[in-house]
C-alpha positions, -999 to +999 in steps of 0.1 A: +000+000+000+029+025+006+046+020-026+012+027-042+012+060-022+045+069-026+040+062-065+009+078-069+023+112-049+056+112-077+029+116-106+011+139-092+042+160-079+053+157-121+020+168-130+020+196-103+058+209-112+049+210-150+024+230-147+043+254-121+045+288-136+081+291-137+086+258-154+056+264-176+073+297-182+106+285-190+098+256-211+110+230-181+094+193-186+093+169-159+099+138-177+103+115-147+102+112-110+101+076-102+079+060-078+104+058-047+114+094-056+156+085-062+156+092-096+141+126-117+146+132-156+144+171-166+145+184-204+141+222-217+139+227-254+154+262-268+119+284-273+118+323-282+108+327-238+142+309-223+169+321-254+191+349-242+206+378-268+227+355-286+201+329-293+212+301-271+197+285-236+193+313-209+215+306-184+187+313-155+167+288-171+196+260-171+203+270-136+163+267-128+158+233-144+186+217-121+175+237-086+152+215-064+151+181-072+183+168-049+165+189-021+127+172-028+143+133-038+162+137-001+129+151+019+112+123+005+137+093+009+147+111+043+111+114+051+100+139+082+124+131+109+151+155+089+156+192+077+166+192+043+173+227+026+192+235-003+221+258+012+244+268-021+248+257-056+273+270-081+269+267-119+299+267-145+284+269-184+306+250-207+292+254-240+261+267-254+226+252-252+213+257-289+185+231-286+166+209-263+187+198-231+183+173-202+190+166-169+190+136-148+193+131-111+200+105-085+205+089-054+209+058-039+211+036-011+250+047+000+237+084-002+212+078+023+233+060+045+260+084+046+231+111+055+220+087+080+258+085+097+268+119+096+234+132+109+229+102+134+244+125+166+222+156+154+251+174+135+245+193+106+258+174+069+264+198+044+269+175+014+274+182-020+258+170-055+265+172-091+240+178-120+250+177-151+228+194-179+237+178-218+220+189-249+207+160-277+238+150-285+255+146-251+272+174-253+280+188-217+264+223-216+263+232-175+276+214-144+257+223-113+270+217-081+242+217-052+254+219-011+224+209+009+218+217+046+210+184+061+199+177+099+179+153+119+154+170+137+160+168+177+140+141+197+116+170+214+106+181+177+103+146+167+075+140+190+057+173+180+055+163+149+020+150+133+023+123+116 
C-alpha cells in the first residue's frame, strides 16, 4: 500500500511541477520522477521565452531546471524526521545550449546512509551533488553543483510532529 502511495504522490508532484509557472514559463518538462522518488529526468527545449541575446539557452533557465530536485528526492527518501534545505549551488556553463537539453538526477542507497551516519548525533551534513545538464547529442552544456543543509530533527521536535 505505501509504494502505491508513494507512486501515486511522484505523478502527481510531475503533474503539479509541469504545470508550475516558472517551469511552464521556461519551457522545463518533468519527464520523470520515479515511484520511490531516487531518480528525476528534466529536459528544456530552446523556445523564443528561455533564449538569451545570442540565441542560445538562458542561463537562469539552465540554472532553474537543475534547482530543487536533490532537495525534494532527499525530503522524501529522508522522510519527516530530517531538515533538508538546499544551502548553495554554483553553476559553470561549458558550452552553449542551442536546442533541447536534459537533466537527470539521482541517489541511492550509499547516499542515504552516509546522510544517516553523519546526521545520526544531530550534526548538521552539508553535502554536496552534481547535475550535469547535456544537450541531444551529449554534449556537456552546465555542471551544477548543489550543497544541501541536512539535519535530523531533535528528539523533542520529533515527538511534535503530526504524523
Amino acid at each position: 500500500m505505501q509504494k502505491k502511495k508513494t507512486a501515486r504522490k511522484a505523478r502527481l508532484l510531475r503533474w503539479a511541477m509541469n504545470f508550475y509557472p516558472p517551469y511552464l514559463g521556461a519551457g522545463v518538462k518533468v519527464r520523470e520522477i520515479s515511484p520511490d522518488f531516487r531518480h528525476v529526468r528534466v529536459s528544456m527545449g530552446l523556445t523564443w521565452y528561455n533564449r538569451n541575446y545570442v540565441r542560445t539557452q538562458f542561463g537562469g533557465s539552465l540554472y532553474s531546471m537543475t534547482d530543487p530536485f536533490f532537495m525534494l528526492m532527499l525530503m522524501e527518501n529522508l522522510g519527516r524526521d530530517y531538515v533538508v534545505w538546499d544551502k548553495a549551488s554554483h553553476i559553470e556553463f561549458i558550452s552553449p545550449g542551442r536546442g533541447t537539453v536534459h537533466a537527470e538526477f539521482s541517489i541511492d542507497q550509499a547516499i542515504l546512509e552516509d546522510i544517516r551516519q553523519h546526521t545520526a548525533n544531530g550534526e548538521k551534513y552539508l553535502p554536496k551533488y552534481q547535475a550535469y545538464v547535456r544537450d541531444d547529442q551529449g554534449t556537456l552544456v552546465a555542471q551544477v553543483e548543489k550543497t544541501l543543509y541536512i539535519r535530523r530533527k531533535p528528539a523533542a521536535q520529533l515527538a511534535a510532529t503530526p504524523q
